[in-house]
C-alpha positions as CSV (number, residue, x, y, z in Angstrom):
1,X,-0.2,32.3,5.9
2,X,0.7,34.6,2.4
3,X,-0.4,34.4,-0.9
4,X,3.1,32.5,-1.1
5,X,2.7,30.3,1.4
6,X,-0.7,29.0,0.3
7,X,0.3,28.9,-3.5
8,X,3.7,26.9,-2.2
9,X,1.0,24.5,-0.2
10,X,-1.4,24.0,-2.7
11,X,1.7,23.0,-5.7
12,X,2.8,20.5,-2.9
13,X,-0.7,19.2,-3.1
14,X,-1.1,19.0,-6.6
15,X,2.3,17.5,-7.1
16,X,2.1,14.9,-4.4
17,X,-1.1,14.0,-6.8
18,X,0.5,13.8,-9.8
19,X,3.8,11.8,-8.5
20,X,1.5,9.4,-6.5
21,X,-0.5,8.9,-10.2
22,X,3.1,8.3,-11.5
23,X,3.9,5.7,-9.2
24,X,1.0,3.8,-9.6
25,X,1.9,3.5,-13.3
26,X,5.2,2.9,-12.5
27,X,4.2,0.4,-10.3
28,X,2.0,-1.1,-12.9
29,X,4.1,-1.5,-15.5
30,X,6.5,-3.5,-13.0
31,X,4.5,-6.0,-11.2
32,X,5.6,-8.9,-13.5
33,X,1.9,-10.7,-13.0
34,X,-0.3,-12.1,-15.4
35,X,-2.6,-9.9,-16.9
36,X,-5.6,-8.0,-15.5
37,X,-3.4,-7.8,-11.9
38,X,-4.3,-4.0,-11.2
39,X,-2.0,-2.7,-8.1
40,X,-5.1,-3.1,-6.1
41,X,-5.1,-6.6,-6.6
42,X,-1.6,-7.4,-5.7
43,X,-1.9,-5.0,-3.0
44,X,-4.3,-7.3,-1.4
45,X,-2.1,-10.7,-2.4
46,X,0.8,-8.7,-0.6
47,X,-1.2,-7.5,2.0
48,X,-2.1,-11.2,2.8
49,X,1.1,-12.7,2.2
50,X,2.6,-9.5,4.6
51,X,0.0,-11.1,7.1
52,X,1.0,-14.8,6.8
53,X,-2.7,-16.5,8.1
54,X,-5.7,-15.9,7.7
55,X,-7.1,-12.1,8.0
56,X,-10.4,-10.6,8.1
57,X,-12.1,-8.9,4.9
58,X,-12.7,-6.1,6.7
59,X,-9.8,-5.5,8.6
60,X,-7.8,-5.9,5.3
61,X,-10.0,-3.6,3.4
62,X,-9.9,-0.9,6.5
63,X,-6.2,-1.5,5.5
64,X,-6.0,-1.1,2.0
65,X,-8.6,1.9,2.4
66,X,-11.4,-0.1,0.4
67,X,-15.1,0.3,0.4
68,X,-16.9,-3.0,1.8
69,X,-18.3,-3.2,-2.0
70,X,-14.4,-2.6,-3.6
71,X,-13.3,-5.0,-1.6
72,X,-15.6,-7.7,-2.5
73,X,-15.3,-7.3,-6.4
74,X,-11.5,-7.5,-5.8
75,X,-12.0,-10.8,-3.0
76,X,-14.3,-12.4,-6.2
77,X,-11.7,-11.7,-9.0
78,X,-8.7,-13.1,-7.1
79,X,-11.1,-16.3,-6.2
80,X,-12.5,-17.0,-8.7
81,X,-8.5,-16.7,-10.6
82,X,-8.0,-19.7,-7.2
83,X,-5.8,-17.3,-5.6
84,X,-7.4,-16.2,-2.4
85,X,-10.0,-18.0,-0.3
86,X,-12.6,-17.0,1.9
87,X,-13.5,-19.2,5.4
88,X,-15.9,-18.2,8.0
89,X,-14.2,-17.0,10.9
90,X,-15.1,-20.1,13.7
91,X,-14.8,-18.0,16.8
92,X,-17.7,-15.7,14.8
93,X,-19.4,-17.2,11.8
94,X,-20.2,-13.3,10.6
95,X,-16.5,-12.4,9.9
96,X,-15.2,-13.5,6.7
97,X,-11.3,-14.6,6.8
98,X,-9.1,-14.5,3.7
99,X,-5.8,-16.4,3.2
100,X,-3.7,-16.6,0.2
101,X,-4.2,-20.4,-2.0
102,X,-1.0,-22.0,-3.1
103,X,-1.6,-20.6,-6.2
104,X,-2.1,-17.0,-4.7
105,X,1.2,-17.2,-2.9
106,X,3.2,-18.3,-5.8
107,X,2.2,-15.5,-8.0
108,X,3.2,-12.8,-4.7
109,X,6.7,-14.7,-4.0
110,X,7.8,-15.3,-7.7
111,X,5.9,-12.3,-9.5
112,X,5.3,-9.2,-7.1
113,X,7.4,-9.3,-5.0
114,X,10.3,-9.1,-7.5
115,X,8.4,-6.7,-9.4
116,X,8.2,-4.5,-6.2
117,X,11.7,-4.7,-6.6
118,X,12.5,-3.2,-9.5
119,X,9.6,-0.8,-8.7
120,X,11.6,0.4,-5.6
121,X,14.3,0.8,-7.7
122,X,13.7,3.7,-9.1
123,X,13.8,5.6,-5.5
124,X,17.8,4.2,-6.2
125,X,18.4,6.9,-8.9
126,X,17.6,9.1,-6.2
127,X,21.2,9.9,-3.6
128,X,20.9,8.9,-0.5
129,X,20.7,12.1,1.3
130,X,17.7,12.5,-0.7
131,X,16.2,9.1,-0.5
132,X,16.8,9.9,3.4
133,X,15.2,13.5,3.7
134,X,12.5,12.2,1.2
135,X,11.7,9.8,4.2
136,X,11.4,12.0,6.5
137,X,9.4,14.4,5.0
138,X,6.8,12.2,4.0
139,X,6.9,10.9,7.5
140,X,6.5,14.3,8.8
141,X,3.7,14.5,6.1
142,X,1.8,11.9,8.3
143,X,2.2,12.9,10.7
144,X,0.6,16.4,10.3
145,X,-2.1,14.2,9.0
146,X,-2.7,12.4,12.5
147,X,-2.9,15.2,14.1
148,X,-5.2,16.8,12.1
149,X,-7.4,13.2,13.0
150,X,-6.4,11.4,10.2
151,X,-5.5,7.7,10.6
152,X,-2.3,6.6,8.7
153,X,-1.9,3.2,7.6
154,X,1.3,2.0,9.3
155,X,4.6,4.1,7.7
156,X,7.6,1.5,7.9
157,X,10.2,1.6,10.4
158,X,12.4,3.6,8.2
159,X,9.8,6.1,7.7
160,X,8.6,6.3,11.1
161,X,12.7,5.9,12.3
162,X,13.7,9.2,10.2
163,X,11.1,11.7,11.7
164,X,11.5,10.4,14.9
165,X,15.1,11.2,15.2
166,X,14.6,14.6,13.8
167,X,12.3,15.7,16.3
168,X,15.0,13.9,19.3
């Protein structure tokens, strides 16, 4: 590698830090939830309403890359608020299993999910070709990262779909 090519890589890595600090701003200021619903939070509601029954705290926060001790302040808050709840898993009374309360999936149906919306909407000012090669890149993006060993949560289809059909 240059001088060039290591300056080009390290703005890439700089910028993909600042744009992913955007987005969680951006993000922020269009969740539509009550207040105090950080994206951490809603990314757990989601997470659990994605899941539809009941999932294990620790799968979840393997997920959501969350320390054991993250996850647990961000299991309390959302409990305590009656919008998650915790069970022992039967088959093994060590595994804690969450599931959304009524509550819990109201607020994800009527407030994030909407909001995740018009998040997503801002990708739409964006042409399709570039929308499209955005895709890919990122998808190429992980996956140079699993095969330097790192383990991706799971791209969508779309993103997984456009790198795929380049390398075809």
């Amino acid at each position: 590698m240059t001088d060039d090519d290591d300056a080009l890589s390290e703005a890439l890595l700089r910028s993909f830090g600042a744009v992913n600090k955007g987005l969680r701003q951006w993000v922020r200021t269009h969740m539509g939830a009550q207040p105090g619903m950080t994206v951490g939070r809603a990314g757990l509601l989601l997470g659990l309403l994605e899941q539809d029954q009941p999932v294990s705290m620790t799968a979840l926060g393997t997920a959501r890359d969350l320390t054991p001790r993250a996850m647990t302040v961000l299991v309390h808050g959302l409990e305590k608020e009656g919008l998650v709840r915790r069970t022992q898993d039967p088959g093994d009374r060590r595994v804690i299993l969450l599931s959304l309360t009524p509550a819990g999936r109201d607020v994800a149906f009527q407030r994030l999910l909407p909001g995740g919306r018009q998040a997503a909407a801002l990708f739409g000012e964006l042409s399709e070709h570039d929308r499209t090669e955005l895709l890919r890149l990122l998808g190429e993006v992980a996956r140079q990262l699993e095969l330097h060993g790192i383990q991706m949560p799971l791209l969508p289809a779309a993103a997984r779909n456009a790198t795929s059909s380049r390398d075809g």
